[in-house]
Residue, then its C-alpha position, 0 to 999 in steps of 0.5 A: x097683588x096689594x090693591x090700594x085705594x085712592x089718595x085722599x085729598x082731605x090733607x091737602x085741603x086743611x093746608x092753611x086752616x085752623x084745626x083744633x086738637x083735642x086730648x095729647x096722648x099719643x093720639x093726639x100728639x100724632x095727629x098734631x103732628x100729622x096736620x101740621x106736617x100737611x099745613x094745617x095751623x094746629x091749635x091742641x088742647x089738653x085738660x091735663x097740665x102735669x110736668x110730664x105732658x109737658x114735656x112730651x108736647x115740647x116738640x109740637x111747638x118746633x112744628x108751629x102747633x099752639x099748645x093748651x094745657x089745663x084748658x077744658x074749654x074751647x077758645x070761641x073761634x071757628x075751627x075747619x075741623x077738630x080731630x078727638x083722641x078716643x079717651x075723651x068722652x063726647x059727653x063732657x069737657x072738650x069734646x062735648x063744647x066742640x060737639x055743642x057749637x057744632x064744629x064737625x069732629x072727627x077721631x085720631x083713627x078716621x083722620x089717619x084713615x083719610x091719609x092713607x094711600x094703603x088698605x087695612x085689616x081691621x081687628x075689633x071685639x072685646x078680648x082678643x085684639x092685640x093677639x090677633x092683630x099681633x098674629x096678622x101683623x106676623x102673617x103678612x110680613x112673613x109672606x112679604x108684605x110691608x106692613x105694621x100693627x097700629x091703632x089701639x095696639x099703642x101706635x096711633x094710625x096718624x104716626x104711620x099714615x103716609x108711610x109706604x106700605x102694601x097694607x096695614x094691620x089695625x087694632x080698633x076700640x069701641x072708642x075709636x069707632x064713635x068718631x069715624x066717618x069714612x073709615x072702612x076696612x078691606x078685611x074687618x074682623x070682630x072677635x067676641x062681644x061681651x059687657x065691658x066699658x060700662x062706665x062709657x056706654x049705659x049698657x050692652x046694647x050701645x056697646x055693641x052698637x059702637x063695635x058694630x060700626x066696624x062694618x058700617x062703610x063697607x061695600x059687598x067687595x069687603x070682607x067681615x070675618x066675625x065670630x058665630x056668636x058675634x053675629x048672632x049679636x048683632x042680628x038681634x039688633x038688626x045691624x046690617x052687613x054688606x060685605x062678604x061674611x066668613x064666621x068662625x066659632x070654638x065653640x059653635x060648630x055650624x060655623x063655616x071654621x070650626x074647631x073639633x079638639x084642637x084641630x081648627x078646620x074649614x067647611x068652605x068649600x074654597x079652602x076645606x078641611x084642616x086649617x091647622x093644629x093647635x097644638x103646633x103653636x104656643x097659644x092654648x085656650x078655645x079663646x086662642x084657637x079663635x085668635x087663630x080661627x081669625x088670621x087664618x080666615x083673613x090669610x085665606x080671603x086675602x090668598x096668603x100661601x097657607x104654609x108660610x102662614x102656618x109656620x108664622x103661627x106657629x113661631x108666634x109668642x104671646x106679648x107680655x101681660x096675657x096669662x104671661x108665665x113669670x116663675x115657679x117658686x117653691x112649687x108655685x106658679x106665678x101668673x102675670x094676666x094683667x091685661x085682664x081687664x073685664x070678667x070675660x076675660x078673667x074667665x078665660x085666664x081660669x080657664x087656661x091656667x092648669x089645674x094643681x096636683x089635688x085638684x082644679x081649686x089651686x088658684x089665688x086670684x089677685x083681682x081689683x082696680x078700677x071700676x069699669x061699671x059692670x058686674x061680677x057675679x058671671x064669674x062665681x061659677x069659675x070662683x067656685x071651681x077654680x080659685x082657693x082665695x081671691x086676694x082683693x085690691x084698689x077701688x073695686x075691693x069693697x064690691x068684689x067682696x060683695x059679689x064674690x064673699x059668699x061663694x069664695x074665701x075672700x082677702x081684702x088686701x089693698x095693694x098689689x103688693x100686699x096680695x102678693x105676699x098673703x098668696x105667696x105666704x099661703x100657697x101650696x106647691x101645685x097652686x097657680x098665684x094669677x094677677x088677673x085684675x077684671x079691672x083697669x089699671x088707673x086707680x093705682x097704676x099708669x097703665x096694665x103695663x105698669x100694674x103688670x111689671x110690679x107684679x113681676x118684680x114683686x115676683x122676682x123679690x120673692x124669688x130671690x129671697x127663696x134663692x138666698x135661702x131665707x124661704x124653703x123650697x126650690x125655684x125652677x126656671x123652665x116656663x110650663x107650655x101649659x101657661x101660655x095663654x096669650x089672650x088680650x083685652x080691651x085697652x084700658 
């Protein structure tokens, strides 16, 4: 039985009170709507002023919310609250003047929290979110239940918070944990933590901090699934839990699930032995085993019937844009990990990615974008046993070449486009051509999704040259199961 917690009474009370709105993406549109549906009078604010935010904000104002554009400064009223998107950083523009006047903030995420009647699991880490949220979302509706992914997946908690459902399944950023209050997860799992946003937090420490406030509301009735080497790191800064603790681990075997191949097995004594096989689904890669490790923890803990559950894992396909398998051209292998937006990640693309028929140095990595603030150096040990050239694009091109020119031939090559062609260009058959950015996607793209769908379609110009007969060599079609990876990454 689905137990749901208490209606909040906190909608309710807004009715008839000045709310400001803070950042109009989708986060923010939802939470304009949200209040305004509930009564509030919405006042929604956005630095930005282009053709298409105006054009996606038109429909607030049939709702009676008062729109701002280009407007980085708040109108000196007093406000009963105001609700963040968690882009905006607390310390500047918007956000920071509401902070300075000490109106109390609060995120899209902690808002959606309060209006819902349905409890959650929550996802967070630093790779491996949208794939396990994506797994538990499957899970559910597969042994019946009347749920949906939301949060940092792309659809804002707001848009689905007063739906009817038994629970909802929530992917959760370190953005989105700096602003919450009350928010508390039934089932909250943390996945790995390695550096990344270094461009919001000024090193590990307060990165880790953000993500540890995962576990900060709940109770001894809740339960935190976290991965062994996570813990560790939050035990080293003294975080403390009080929920009900499971740990799963690939790699460290006193984990209570743990993996001996590519079996995933349980030592508790509730649920003991083999969990499942690897194999049996189509995500490869210790990383995917610990996606796996992780719904399966949860399936356990909530009493899900473990073969329904099994059978949902197997039937999964991983989401486009991670180590997602684009086409074979002339015996080359094209690889679209666009998601791959910190080194960790990258890492674990290297590592998926199989090796060429002379050896494992077959891969032509295309990495750059935007600079996120960290390092590259940890990824050197990988450069040197993986990859034949790194093809060099966007803002970080000059750094990479720094980090990585003496370790590994090096290309700067500007453009995605430009990448594309030195790699295909210079490829033998047996090489791996791997878009796996260790960057965001804002210096030259809209999104990941974006920079990821140019990739494909230089991909495709490529093949249909071949197929035209203007290249030599053959095209195939059959995607390799030794290509699907499925990892994911934090959202940039």
């Amino acid at each position: 039985m689905v137990v749901k917690h208490q209606t909040p009474s906190y909608l309710e009370s807004l009715a008839g009170q000045p709310v400001a709105v803070l950042g109009l993406g989708l986060s923010g549109r939802a939470a304009a709507e949200l209040l305004a549906g509930a009564g509030a009078r919405v006042w929604a604010f956005d630095e930005a002023d282009t053709e298409a935010l105006r054009a996606s904000v038109a429909p607030l104002a049939a709702l009676g919310v008062t729109v701002h554009l280009g407007q980085s400064s708040l109108p000196p009223q007093s406000y009963a609250c105001v609700v963040t998107s968690p882009g905006l950083p607390p310390t500047k523009g918007l956000l920071a003047a509401a902070l300075q006047r000490g109106l109390p903030c609060l995120g899209e995420l902690e808002l959606g929290f309060r209006a819902c009647t349905f409890p959650n699991v929550s996802i967070s880490g630093t790779n491996g979110k949208t794939t396990t949220t994506e797994l538990m979302e499957l899970v559910l509706r597969a042994v019946g239940q009347a749920t949906v992914a939301a949060g940092n997946i792309g659809l804002p908690l707001c848009a689905v918070a007063t739906q009817e459902l038994d629970r909802i399944v929530l992917e959760i950023s370190s953005f989105q944990l700096e602003t919450i209050h009350r928010f508390r997860p039934h089932l909250a799992i943390l996945l790995n933590l390695t550096p990344d946003h270094f461009d919001r937090y000024p090193g590990m420490r307060e990165y880790l901090l953000a993500k540890a406030r995962l576990f900060e509301n709940q109770t001894p009735d809740d339960w935190a699934i976290v991965q062994q080497e996570a813990l560790v790191q939050l035990q080293s800064l003294q975080v403390p839990l009080a929920a009900r603790l499971l740990t799963f681990s690939a790699t460290a075997p006193q984990a209570d699930i743990y993996l001996e191949g590519t079996r995933i097995l349980s030592r508790r004594p509730e649920f003991p032995g083999l969990l499942l096989d690897q194999r049996d689904t189509r995500l490869r890669g210790p990383h995917n085993a610990e996606n796996l490790m992780a719904v399966l923890a949860a399936s356990q803990v909530l009493g899900l019937p473990m073969e329904t559950v099994r059978s949902a894992l197997c039937g999964y396909r991983p989401a486009p844009h991670r180590c997602e398998w684009v086409a074979e051209i002339a015996g080359v292998q094209y690889v679209n990990d666009s998601k791959a937006t910190n080194v960790d990640a990258v890492e674990k693309a290297l590592r998926t990615v199989p090796p060429g028929f002379l050896g494992s140095n077959n891969v032509w990595l295309i990495a750059g974008g935007k600079d996120k603030g960290f390092g590259f150096d940890e990824l050197i040990p990988w450069l040197r046993q993986r990859v034949k050239m790194a093809c060099l694009i966007g803002e970080t091109q000059s750094r990479l070449m720094q980090a990585w020119g003496d370790h590994v031939s090096c290309a700067p090559c500007g453009t995605l486009s430009e990448a594309v062609l030195r790699a295909s260009r210079q490829a033998a058959p047996g090489d791996v051509v791997l878009l796996s950015p260790a960057c965001s996607s804002f210096d030259q793209f809209r999104s990941y999704q974006h920079r990821g769908e140019v990739f494909k379609n230089l991909v495709e110009d490529l093949k249909s040259t071949t197929d035209s007969g203007c290249t030599s060599g053959k095209t195939q079609h059959n995607e390799p199961a030794s290509i699907d990876g499925g990892h994911n990454r934090a959202k940039t």
